[in-house]
C-alpha positions in Angstrom: 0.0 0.0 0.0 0.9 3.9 -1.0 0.1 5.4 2.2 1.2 8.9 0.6 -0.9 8.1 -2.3 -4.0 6.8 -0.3 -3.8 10.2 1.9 -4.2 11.8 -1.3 -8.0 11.6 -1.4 -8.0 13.7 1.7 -7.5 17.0 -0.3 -10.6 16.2 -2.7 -13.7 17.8 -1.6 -16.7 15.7 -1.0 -14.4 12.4 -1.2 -14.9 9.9 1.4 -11.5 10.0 3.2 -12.3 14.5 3.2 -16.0 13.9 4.8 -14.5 11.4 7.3 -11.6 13.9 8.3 -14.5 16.3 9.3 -17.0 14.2 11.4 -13.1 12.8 12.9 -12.3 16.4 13.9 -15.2 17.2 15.5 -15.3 14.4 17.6 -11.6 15.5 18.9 -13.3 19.1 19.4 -15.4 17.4 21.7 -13.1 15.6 23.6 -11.1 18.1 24.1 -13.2 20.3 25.8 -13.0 17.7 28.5 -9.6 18.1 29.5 -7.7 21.6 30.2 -3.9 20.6 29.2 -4.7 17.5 27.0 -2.1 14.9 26.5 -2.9 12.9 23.1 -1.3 9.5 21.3 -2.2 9.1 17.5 -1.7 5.8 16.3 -0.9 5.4 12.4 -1.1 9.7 12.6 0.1 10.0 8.9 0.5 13.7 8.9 -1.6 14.4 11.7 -3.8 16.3 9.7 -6.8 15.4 11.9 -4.8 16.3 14.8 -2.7 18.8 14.8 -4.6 22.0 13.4 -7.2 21.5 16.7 -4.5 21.3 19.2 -4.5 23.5 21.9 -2.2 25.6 23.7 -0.7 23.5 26.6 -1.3 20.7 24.9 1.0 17.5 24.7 0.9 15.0 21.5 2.5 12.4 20.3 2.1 11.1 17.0 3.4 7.5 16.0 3.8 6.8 12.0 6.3 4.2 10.4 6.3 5.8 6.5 8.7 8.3 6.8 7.4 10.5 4.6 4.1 10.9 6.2 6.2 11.7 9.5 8.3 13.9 7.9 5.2 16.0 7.3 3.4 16.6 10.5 7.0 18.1 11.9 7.2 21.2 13.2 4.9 21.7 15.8 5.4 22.6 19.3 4.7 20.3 22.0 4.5 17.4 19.6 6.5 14.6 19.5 7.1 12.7 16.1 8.1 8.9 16.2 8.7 7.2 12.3 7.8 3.9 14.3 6.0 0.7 14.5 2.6 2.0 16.0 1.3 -1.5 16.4 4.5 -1.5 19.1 3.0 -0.6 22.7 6.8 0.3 23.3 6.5 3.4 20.9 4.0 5.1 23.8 5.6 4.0 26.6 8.0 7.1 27.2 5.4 9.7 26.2 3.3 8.4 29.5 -0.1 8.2 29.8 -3.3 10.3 27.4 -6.6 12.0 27.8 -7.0 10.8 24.2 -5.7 8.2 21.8 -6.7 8.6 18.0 -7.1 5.1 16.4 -8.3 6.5 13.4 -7.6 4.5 9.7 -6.3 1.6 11.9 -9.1 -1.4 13.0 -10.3 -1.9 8.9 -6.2 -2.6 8.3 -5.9 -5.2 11.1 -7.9 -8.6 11.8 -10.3 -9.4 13.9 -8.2 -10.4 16.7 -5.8 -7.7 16.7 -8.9 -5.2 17.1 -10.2 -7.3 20.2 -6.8 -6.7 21.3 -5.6 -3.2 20.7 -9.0 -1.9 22.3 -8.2 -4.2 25.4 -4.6 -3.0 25.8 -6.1 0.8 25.2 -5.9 0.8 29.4 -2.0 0.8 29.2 -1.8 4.2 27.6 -4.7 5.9 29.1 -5.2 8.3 32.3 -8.5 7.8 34.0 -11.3 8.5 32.4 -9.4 8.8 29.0 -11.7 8.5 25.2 -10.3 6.8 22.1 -12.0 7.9 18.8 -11.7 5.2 16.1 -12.9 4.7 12.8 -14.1 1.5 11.1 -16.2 0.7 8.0 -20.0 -0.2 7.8 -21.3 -3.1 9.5 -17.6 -4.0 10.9 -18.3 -0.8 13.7 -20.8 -2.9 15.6 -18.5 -5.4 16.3 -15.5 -2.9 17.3 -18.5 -1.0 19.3 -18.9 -4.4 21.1 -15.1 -4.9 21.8 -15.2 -1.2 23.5 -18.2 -2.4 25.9 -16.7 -5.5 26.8 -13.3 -3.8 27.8 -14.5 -1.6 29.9 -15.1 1.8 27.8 -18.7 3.7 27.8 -19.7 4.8 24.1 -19.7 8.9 23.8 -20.7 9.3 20.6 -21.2 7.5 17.1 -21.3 8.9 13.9 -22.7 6.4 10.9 -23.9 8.9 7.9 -26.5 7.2 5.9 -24.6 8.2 2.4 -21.4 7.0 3.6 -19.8 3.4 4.7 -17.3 5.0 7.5 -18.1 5.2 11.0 -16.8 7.2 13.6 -16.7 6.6 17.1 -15.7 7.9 21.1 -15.7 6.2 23.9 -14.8 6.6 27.3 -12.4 4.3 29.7 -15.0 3.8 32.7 -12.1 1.0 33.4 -9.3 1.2 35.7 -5.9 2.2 33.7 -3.7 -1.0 33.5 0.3 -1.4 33.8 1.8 -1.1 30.8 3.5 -4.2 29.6 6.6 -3.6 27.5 6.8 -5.6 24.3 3.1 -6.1 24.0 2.0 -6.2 20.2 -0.7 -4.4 19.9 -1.9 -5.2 16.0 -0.3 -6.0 12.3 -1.6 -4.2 9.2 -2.9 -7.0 7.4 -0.9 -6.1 4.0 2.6 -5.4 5.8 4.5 -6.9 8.3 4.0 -3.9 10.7 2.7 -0.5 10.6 
């Protein structure tokens, strides 16, 4: 996959990647008016463009994308911290500490089954109490990341499913108790690459 390439459709109005960066963005607006100094993670951030032009002043972010080119592009912002990594690695968080919010946006339609089941139930490594994850999934494949959330200990916040569109955007909130993190844990595997 052309990750630079697939981003592309971002910058064409009305395209389905452009109307899902919207409904993404305004579920971080809302989440972040629950925090005052917000500490985020994106996971497979590309250029952080869903990100990084809502963040706000105080705010702490790390952003964790293995094509270097992508990476290379969300540079430059205070406060934000960059890793060209392996974001299916818990180990790429582990020095950034814990987040308000964690962005797996793009990420559970590139992984199986399994791997979605267990991302979502290592979420509690990374996040403070009370922290929200908004995720992204296609169609009929959201009820069953929906169900993952409940059964992990996370309240749903919102849901987003447009009637004209297949993606669907989600927040939920970690009613669980934040876990230790455990160093090494793999958290998922892009289905067409060895890691991502």
């Amino acid at each position: 996959m052309n990750w630079v390439q697939w981003h592309e459709e971002y910058g064409i109005p009305g395209s389905s990647l452009a109307r899902r960066l919207t409904v993404v963005q305004d579920h971080i607006r809302t989440a972040l008016q629950s925090f005052v100094t917000p500490r985020l993670i994106s996971m497979c951030a590309g250029d952080g463009r869903d990100i990084l032009p809502l963040l706000p002043a105080g705010a702490n972010a790390l952003l964790v994308e293995l094509d270097p080119s992508l990476a290379q592009r969300a540079q430059g912002h205070t406060n934000v911290v960059i890793r060209n990594e392996d974001a299916g690695a818990i180990d790429a968080y582990l020095s950034f500490g814990r987040a308000d919010i964690v962005l797996a946006c793009g990420v559970f339609g590139n992984v199986s089954a399994a791997d979605v089941r267990r991302t979502i139930e290592s979420l509690p490594m990374l996040l403070s109490p009370g922290g929200q994850v908004i995720w992204t999934r296609a169609g009929d494949e959201s009820a069953f990341v929906r169900d993952c959330f409940a059964e992990s200990g996370f309240d749903e916040v919102a849901f987003t499913a447009p009637a004209d569109a297949k993606f669907r955007v989600g927040t939920h909130r970690m009613s669980a108790a934040p876990t230790p993190p455990i160093p090494g844990t793999r958290l998922f595997r892009f289905l067409d690459q060895s890691s991502v």
